[in-house]
N, CA, C and O atoms as a CHARMM CRD file, in Angstrom:
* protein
*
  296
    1    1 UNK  N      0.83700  -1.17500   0.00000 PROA 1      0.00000
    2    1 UNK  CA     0.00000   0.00000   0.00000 PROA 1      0.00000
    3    1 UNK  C      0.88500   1.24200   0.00000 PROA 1      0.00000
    4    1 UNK  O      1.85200   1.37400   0.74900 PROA 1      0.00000
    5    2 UNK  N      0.52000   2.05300  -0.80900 PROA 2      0.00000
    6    2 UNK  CA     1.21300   3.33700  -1.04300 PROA 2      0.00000
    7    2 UNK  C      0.99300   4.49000   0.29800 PROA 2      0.00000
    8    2 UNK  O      0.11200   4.40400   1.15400 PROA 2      0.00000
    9    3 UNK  N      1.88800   5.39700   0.21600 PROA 3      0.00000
   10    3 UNK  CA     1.32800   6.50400   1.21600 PROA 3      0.00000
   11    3 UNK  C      1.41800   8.02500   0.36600 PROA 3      0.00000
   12    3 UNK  O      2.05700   9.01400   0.72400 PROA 3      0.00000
   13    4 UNK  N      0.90800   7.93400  -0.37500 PROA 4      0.00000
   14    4 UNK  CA     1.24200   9.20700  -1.63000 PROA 4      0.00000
   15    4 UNK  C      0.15700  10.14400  -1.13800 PROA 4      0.00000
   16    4 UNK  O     -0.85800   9.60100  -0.70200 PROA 4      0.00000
   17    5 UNK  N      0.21500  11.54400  -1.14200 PROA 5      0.00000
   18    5 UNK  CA    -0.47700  12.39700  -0.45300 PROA 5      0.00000
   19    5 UNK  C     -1.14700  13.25300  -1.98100 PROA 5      0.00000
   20    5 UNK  O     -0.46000  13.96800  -2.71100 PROA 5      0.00000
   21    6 UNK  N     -2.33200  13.00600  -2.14600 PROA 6      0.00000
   22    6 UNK  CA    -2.76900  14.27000  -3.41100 PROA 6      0.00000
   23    6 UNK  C     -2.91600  15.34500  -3.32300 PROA 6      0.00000
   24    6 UNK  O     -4.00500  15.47500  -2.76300 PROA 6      0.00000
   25    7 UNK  N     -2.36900  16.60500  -3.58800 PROA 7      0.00000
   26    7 UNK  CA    -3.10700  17.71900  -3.49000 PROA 7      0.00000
   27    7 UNK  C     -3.69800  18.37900  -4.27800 PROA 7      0.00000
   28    7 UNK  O     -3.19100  18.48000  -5.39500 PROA 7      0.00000
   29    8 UNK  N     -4.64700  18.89300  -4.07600 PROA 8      0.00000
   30    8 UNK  CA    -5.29300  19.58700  -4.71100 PROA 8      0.00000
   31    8 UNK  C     -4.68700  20.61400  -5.27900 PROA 8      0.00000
   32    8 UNK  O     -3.87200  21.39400  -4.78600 PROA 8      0.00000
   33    9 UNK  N     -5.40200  20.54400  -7.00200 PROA 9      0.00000
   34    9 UNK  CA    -4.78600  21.53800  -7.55700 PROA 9      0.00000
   35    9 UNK  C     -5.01800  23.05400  -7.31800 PROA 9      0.00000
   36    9 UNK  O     -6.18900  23.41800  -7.20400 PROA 9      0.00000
   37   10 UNK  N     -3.99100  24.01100  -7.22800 PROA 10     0.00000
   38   10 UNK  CA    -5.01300  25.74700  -7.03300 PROA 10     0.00000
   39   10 UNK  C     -5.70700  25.75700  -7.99000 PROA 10     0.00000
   40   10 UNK  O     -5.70000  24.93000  -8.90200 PROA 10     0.00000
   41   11 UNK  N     -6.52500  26.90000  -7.85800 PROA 11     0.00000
   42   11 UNK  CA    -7.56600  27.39800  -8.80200 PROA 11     0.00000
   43   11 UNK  C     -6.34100  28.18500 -10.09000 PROA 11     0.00000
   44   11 UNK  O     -5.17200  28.25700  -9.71200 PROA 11     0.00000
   45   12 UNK  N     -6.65600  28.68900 -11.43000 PROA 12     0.00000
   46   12 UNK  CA    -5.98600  29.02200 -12.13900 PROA 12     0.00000
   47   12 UNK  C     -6.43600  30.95900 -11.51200 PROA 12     0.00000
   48   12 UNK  O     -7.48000  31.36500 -11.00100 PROA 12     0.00000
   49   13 UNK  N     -5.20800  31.68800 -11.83500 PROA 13     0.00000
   50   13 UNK  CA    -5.26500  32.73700 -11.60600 PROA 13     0.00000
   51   13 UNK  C     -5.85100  33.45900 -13.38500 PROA 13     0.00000
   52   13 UNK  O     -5.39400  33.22900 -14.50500 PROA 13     0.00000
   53   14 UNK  N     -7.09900  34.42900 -12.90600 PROA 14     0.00000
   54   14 UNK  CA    -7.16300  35.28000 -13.78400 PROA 14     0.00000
   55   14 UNK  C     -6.91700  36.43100 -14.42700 PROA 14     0.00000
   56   14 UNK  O     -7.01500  37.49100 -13.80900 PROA 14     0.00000
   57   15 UNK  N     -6.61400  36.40900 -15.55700 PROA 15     0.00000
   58   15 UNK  CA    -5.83400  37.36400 -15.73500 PROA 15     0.00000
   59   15 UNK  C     -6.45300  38.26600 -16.80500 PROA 15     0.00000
   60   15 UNK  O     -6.36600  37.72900 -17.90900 PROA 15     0.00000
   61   16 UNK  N     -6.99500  39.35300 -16.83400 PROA 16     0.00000
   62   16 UNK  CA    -7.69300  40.35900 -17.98300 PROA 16     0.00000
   63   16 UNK  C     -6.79800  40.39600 -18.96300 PROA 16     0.00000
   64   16 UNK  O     -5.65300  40.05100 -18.67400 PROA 16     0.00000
   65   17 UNK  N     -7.07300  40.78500 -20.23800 PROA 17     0.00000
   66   17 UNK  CA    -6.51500  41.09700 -21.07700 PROA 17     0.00000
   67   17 UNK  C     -6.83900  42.28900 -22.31500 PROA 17     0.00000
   68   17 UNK  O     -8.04600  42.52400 -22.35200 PROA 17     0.00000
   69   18 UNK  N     -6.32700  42.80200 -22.96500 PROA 18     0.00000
   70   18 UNK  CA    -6.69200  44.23000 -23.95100 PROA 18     0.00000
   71   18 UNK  C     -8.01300  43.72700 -24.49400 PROA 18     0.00000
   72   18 UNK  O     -8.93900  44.52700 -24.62700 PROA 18     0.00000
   73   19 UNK  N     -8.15500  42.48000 -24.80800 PROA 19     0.00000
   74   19 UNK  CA    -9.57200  42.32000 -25.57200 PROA 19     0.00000
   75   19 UNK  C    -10.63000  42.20100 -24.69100 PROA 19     0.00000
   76   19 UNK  O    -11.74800  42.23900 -25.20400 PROA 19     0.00000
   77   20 UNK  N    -10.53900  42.03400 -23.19000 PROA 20     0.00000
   78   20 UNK  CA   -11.65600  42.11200 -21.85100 PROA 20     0.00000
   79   20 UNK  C    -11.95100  43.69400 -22.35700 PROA 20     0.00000
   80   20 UNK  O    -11.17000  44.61700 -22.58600 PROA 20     0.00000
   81   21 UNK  N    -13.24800  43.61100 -22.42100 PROA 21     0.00000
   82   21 UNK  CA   -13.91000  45.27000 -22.36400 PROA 21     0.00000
   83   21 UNK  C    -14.83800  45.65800 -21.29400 PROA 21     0.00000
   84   21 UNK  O    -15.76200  45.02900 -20.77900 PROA 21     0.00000
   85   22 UNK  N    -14.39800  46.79800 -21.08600 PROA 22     0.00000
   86   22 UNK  CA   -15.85200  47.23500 -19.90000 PROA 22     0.00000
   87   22 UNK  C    -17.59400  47.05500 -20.50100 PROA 22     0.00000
   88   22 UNK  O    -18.03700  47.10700 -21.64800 PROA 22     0.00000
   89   23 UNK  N    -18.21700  46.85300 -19.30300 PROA 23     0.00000
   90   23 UNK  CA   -19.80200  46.51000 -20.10800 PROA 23     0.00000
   91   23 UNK  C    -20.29400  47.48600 -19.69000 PROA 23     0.00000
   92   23 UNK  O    -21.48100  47.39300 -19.37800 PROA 23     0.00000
   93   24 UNK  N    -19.56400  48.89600 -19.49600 PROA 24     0.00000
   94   24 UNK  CA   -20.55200  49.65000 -18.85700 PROA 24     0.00000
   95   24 UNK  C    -19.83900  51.06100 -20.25100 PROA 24     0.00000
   96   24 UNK  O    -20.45700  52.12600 -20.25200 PROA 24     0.00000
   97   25 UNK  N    -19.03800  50.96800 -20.93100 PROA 25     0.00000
   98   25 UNK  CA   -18.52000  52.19700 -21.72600 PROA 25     0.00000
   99   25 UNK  C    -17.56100  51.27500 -22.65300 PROA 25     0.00000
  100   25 UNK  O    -17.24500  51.99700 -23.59900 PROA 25     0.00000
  101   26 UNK  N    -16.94600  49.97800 -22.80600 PROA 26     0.00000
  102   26 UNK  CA   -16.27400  49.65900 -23.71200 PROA 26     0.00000
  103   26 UNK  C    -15.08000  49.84500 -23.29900 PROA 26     0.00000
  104   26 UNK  O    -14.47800  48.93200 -23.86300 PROA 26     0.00000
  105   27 UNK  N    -14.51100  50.27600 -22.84000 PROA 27     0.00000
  106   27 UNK  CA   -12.66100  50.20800 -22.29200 PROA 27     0.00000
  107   27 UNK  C    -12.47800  49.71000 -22.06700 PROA 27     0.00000
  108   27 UNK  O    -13.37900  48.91200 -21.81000 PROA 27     0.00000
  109   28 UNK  N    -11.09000  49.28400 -21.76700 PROA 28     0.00000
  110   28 UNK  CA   -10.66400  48.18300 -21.19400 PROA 28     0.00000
  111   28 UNK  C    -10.49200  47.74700 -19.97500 PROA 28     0.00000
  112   28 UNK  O     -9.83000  48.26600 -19.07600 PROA 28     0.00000
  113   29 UNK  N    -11.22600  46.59000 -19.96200 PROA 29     0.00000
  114   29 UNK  CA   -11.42000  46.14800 -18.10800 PROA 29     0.00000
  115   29 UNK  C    -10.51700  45.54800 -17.51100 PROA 29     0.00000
  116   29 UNK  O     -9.84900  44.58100 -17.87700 PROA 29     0.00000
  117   30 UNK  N    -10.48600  46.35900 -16.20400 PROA 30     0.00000
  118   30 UNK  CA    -8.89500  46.06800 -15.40400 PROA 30     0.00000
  119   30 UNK  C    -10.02300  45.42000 -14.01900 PROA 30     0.00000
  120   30 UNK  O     -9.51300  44.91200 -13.02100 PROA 30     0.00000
  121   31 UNK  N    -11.25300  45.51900 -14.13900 PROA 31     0.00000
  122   31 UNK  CA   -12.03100  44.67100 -12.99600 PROA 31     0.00000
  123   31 UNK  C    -13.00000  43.78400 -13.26500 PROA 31     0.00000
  124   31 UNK  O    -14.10800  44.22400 -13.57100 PROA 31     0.00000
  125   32 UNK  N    -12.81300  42.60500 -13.21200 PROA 32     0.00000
  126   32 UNK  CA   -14.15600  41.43100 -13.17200 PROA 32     0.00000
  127   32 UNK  C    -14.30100  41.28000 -11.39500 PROA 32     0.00000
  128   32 UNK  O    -13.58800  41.15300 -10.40000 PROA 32     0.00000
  129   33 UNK  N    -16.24200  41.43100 -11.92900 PROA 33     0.00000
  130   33 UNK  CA   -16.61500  40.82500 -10.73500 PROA 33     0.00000
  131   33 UNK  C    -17.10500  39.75600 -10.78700 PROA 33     0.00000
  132   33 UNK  O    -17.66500  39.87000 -11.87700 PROA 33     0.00000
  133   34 UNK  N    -17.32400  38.84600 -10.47700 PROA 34     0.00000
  134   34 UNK  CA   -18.43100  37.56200 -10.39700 PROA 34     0.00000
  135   34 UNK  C    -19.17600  37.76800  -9.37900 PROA 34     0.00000
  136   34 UNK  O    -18.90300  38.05200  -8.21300 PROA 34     0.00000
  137   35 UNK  N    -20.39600  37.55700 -10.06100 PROA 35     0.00000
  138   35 UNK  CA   -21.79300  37.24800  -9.53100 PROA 35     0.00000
  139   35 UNK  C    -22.31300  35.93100  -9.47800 PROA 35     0.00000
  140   35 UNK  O    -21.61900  34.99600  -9.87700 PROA 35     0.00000
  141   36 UNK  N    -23.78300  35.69600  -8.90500 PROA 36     0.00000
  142   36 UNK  CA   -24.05000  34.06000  -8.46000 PROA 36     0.00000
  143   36 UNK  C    -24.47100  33.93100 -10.16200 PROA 36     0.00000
  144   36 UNK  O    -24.02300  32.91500 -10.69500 PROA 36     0.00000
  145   37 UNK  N    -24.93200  34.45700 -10.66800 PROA 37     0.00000
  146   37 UNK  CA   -25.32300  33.87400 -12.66200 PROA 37     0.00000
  147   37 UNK  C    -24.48900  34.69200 -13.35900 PROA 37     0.00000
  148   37 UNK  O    -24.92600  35.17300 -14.40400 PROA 37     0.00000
  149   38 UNK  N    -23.20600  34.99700 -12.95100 PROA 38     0.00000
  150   38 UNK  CA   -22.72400  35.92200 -14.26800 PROA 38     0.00000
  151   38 UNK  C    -21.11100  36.68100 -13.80800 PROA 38     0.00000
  152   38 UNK  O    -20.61100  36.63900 -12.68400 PROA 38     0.00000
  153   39 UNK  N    -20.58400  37.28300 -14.91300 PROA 39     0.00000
  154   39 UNK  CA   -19.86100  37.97200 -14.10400 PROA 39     0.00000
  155   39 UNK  C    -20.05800  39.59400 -15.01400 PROA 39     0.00000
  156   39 UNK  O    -20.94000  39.70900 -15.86500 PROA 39     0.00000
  157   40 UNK  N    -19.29900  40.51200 -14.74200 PROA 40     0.00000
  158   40 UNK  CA   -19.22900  41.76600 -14.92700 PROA 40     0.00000
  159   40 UNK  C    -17.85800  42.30800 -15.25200 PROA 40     0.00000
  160   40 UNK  O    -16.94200  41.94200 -14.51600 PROA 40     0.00000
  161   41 UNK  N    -17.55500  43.21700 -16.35800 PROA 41     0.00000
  162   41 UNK  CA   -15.90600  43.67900 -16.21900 PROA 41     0.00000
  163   41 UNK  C    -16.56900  45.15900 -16.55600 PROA 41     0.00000
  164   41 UNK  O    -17.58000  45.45500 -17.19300 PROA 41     0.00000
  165   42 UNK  N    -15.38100  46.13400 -15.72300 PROA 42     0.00000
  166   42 UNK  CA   -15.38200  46.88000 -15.62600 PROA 42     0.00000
  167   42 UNK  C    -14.23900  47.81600 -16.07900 PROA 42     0.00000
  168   42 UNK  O    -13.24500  47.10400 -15.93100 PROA 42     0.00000
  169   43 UNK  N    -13.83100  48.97500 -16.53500 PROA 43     0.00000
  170   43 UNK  CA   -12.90300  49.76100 -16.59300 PROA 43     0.00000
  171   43 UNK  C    -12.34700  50.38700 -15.31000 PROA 43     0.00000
  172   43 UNK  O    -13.25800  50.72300 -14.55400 PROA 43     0.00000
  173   44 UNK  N    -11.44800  50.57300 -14.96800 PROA 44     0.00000
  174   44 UNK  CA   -11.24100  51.51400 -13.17700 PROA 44     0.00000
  175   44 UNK  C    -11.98000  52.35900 -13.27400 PROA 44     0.00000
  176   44 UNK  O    -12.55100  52.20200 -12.19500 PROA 44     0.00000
  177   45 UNK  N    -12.52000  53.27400 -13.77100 PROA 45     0.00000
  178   45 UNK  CA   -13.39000  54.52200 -13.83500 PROA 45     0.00000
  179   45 UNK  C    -14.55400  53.43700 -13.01400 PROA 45     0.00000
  180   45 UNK  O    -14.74800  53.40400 -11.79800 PROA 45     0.00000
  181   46 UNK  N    -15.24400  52.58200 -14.07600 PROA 46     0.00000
  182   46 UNK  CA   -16.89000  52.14900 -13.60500 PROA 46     0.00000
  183   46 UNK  C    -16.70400  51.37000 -13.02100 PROA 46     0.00000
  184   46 UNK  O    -17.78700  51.26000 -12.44600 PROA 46     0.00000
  185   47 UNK  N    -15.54400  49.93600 -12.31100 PROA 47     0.00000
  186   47 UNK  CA   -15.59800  49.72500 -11.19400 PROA 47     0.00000
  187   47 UNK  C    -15.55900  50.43000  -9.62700 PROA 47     0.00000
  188   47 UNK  O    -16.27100  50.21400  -8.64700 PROA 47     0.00000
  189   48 UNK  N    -14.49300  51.29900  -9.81700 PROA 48     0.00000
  190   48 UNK  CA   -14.88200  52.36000  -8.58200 PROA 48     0.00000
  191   48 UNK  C    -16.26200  52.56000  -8.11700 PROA 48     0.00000
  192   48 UNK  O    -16.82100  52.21400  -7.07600 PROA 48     0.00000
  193   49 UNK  N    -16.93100  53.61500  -9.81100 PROA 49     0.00000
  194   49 UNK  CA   -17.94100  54.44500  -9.22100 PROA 49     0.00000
  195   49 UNK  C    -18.91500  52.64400  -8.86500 PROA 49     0.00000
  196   49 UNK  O    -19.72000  52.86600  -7.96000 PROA 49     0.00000
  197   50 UNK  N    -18.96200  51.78900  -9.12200 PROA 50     0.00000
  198   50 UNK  CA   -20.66500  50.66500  -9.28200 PROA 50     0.00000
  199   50 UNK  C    -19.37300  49.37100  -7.48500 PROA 50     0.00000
  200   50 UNK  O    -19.57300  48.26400  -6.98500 PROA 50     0.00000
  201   51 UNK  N    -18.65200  50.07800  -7.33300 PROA 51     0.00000
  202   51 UNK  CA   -17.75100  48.99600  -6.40800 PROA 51     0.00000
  203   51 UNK  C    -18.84300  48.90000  -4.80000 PROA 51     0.00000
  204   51 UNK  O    -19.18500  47.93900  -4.11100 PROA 51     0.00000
  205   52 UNK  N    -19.04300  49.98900  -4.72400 PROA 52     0.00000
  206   52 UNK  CA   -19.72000  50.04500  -3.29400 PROA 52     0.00000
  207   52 UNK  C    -21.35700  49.10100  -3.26700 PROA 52     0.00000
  208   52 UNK  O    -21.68900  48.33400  -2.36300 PROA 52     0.00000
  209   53 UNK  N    -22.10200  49.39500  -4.38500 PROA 53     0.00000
  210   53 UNK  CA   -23.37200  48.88300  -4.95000 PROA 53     0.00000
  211   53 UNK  C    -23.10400  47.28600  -5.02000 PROA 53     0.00000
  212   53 UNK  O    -23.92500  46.47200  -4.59600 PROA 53     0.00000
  213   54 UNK  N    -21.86500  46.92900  -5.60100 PROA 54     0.00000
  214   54 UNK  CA   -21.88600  45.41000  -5.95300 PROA 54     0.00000
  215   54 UNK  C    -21.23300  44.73200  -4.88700 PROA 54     0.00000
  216   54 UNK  O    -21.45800  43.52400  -4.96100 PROA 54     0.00000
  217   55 UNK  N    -20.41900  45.08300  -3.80300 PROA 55     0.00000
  218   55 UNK  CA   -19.92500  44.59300  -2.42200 PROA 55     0.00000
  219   55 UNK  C    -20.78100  43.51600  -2.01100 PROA 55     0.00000
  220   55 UNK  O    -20.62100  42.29700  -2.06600 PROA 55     0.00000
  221   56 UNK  N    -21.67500  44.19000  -1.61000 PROA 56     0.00000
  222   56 UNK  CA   -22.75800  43.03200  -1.12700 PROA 56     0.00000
  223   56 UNK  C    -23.34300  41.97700  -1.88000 PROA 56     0.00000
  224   56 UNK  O    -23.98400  41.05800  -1.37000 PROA 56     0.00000
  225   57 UNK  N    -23.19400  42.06700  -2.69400 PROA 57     0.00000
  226   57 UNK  CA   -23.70100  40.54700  -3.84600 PROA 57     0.00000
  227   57 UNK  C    -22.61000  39.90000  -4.93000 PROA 57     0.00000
  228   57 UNK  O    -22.85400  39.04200  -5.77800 PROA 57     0.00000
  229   58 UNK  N    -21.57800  40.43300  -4.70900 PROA 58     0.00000
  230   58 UNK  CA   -20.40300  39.98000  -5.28000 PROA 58     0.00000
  231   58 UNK  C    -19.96400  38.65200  -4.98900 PROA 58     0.00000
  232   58 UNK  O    -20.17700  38.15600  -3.88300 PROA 58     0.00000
  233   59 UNK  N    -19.43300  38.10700  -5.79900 PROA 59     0.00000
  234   59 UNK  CA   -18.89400  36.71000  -4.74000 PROA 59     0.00000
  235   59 UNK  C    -17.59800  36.95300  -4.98000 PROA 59     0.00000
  236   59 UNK  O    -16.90600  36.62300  -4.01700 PROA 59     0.00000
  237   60 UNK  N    -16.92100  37.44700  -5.98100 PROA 60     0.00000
  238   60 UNK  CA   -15.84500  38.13500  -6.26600 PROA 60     0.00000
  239   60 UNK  C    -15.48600  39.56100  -7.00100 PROA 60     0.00000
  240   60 UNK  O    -16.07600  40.19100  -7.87900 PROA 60     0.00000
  241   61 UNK  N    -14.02900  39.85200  -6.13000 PROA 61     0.00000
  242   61 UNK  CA   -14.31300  41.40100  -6.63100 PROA 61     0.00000
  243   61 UNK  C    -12.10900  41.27300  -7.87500 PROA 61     0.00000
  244   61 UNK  O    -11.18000  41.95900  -7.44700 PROA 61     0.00000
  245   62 UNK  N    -11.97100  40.69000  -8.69300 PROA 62     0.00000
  246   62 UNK  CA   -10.97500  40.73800  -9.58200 PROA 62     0.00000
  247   62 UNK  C    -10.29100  42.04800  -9.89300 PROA 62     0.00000
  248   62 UNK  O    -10.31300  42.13600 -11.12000 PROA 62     0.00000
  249   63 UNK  N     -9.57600  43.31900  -9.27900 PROA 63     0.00000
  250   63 UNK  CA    -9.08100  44.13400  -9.64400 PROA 63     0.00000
  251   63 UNK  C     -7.30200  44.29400  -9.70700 PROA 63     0.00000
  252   63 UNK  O     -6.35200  44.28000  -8.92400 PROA 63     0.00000
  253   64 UNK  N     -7.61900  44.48100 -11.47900 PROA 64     0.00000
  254   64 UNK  CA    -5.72600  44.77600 -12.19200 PROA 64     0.00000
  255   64 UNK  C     -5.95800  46.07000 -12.26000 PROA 64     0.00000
  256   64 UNK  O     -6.24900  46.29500 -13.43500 PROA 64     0.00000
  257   65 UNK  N     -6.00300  47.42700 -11.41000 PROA 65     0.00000
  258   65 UNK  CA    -6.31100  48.29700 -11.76300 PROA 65     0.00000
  259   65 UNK  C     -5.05400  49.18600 -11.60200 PROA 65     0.00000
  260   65 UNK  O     -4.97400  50.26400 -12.19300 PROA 65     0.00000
  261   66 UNK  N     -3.77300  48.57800 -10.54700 PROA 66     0.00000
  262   66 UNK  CA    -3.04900  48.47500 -10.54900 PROA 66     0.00000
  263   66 UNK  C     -1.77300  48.75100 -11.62600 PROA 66     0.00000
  264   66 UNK  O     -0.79700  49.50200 -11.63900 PROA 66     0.00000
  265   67 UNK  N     -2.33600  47.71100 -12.52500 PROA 67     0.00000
  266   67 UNK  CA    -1.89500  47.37800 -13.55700 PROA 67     0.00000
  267   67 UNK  C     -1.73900  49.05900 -14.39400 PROA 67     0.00000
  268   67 UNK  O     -0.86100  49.02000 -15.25600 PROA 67     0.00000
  269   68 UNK  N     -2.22000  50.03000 -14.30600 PROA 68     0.00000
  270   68 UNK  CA    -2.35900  51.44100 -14.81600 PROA 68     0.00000
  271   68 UNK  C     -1.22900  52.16300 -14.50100 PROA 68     0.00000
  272   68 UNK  O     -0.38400  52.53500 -15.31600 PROA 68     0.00000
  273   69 UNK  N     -1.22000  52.33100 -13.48300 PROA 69     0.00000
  274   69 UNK  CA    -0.23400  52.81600 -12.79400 PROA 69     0.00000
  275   69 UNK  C      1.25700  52.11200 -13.13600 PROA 69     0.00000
  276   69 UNK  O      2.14700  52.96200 -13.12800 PROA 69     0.00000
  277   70 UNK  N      1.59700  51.13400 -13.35000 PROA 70     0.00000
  278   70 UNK  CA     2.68100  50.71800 -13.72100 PROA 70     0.00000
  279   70 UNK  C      2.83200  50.89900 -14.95000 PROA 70     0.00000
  280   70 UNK  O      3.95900  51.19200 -15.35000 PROA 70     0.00000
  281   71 UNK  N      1.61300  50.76000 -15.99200 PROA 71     0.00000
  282   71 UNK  CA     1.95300  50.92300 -17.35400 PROA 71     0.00000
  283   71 UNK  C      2.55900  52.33200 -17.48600 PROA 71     0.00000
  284   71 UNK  O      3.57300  52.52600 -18.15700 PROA 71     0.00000
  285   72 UNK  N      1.78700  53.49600 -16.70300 PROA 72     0.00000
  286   72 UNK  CA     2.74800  54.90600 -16.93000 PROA 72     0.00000
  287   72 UNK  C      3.71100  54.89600 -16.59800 PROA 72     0.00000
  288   72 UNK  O      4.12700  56.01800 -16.88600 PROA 72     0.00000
  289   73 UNK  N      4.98000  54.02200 -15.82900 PROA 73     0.00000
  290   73 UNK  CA     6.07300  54.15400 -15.31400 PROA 73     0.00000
  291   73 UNK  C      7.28100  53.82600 -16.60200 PROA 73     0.00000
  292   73 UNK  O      8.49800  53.87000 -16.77600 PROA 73     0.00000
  293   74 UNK  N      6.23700  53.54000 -17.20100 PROA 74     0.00000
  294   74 UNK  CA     7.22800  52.50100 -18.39700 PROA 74     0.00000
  295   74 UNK  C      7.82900  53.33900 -19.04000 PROA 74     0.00000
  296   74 UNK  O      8.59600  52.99400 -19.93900 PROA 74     0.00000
């Protein structure tokens, strides 16, 4: 009999990309949220302003918004 231990694999990390668009103006979304039927991407502008509204029913809140700020350093 073996003693081999399995672990579980992590979840895959997500990662936005230039073709993710905001659903609220079309830019490019640096925030997915997931919801219980769906998810949502956002631009930093319309995640900010819709962030406080979706807190409470979010099951996840995905922000590369980050990601802005470094691109100007470049």
């Amino acid at each position: 009999m073996s003693n081999t231990a399995t672990e579980a694999p992590e979840a895959p990390t997500y990662e936005l990309s230039a073709l993710d668009r905001c659903d609220s103006c079309g830019a490019q979304a640096y925030i997915r949220v997931e919801l219980g039927k769906g998810e949502l991407l956002f631009c930093a502008h319309h995640g900010k302003k819709y962030q406080e509204k979706l807190e409470g029913v979010a099951r996840s809140w995905h922000d590369e918004s980050s990601r802005l700020q470094a691109d100007n350093r470049s």
